[in-house]
N, C-alpha and C positions, 0 to 999 in steps of 0.2 A: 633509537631507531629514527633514521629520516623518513624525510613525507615525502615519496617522490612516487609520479603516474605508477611506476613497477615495483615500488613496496605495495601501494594501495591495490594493483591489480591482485598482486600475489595473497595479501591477506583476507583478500573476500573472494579470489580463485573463481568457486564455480557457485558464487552468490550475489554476480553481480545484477539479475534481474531485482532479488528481493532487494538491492539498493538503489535500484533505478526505482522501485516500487514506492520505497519509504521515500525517497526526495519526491517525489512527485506527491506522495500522500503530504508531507510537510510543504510544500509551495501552494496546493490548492486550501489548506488549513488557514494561509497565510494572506492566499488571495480574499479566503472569504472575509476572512477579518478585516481586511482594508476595506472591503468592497461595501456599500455603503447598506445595500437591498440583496442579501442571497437570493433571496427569490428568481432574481435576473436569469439565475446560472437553471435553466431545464432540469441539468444532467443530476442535480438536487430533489425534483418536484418531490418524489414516492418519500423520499429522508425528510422534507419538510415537513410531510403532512403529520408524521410521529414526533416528530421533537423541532426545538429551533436551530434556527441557522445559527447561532451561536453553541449549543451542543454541538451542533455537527461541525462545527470549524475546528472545537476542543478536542472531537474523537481524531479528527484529521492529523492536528496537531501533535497531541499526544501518541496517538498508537505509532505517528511517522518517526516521532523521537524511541517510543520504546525498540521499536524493529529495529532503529541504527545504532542505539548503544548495544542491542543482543547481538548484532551483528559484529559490532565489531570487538563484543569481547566474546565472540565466537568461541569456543578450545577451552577458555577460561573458567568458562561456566558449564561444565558438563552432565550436570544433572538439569540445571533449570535451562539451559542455553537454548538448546532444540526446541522444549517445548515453548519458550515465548518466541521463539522464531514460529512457530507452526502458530500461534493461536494469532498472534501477528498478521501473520499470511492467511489463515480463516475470517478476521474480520475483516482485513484488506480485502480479500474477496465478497464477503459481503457487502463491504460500501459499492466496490466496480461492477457486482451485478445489478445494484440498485440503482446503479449512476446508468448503465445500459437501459435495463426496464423503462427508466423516468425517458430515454430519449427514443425509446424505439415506440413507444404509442401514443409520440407527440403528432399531432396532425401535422403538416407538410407544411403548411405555414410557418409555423410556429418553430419547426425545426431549421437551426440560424448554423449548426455546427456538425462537423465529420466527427462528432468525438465517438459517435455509439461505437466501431470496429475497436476504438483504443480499450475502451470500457470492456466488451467483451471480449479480448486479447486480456486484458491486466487481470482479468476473473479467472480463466485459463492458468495463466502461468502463476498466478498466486495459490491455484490448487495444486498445481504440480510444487510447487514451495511447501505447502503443508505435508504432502506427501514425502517430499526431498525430506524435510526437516526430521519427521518421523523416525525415517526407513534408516537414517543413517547416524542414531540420536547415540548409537555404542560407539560411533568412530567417532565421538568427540566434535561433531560439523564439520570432519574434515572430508566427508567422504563423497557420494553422489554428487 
């Protein structure tokens, strides 16, 4: 199989949000790790206060890798396949609501970034991904 933009559209079809999700979960996982002080990053604070910025850089890292290998052996996996797509996309959502929360009751100061809409937009669509994932776990991921 070649790697060209219309094999890759074709094989993630109607999953391309949950791969826009994982790449963006694996570059922030990526950033923290370079970055010297997570603390920096607000859209963190609520995830800091329970564990470190190095757990949290791990879950980033990790869950962004497991969601893209489930993805892309999609079909392959038809028993386990959906469900780590689905808990994938529940804890994605859980970090993006938290990442929302930490930036919507930062005082007006303090708030340096547009991210809160991305945050609560990626919570949204990563619910309708657990939902996607679910409803359509008999058609093998091809379905919804």
């Amino acid at each position: 199989m070649t790697c060209s933009l219309r094999g890759i559209l074709l094989h993630f079809n109607n999953r391309i949000s949950e791969v826009a999700a994982a790449c963006v979960m694996l570059g922030i996982g990526v950033q923290i790790i370079a970055a010297p002080v997570p603390t920096d990053y607000h859209a963190l604070d609520m995830l800091l206060i329970y564990v470190s910025g190095d757990l949290v850089a791990a879950c980033f890292v990790v869950g962004g890798s497991i969601r893209m290998a489930a993805l892309i052996a999609n079909g392959h996996w038809p028993k386990y396949g959906p469900w780590i797509r689905a808990i994938g996309a529940l804890a994605g959502a859980l970090l993006w609501s938290q990442m929302f929360l930490s930036l919507i009751v930062l005082p007006a100061e303090k708030l340096t970034s547009l991210n809160a809409p991305f945050c609560l937009v990626f919570t949204c669509v990563e619910l309708l991904s657990v939902y996607r994932a679910l409803a359509m776990r008999d058609h093998y991921g091809r379905g919804v």
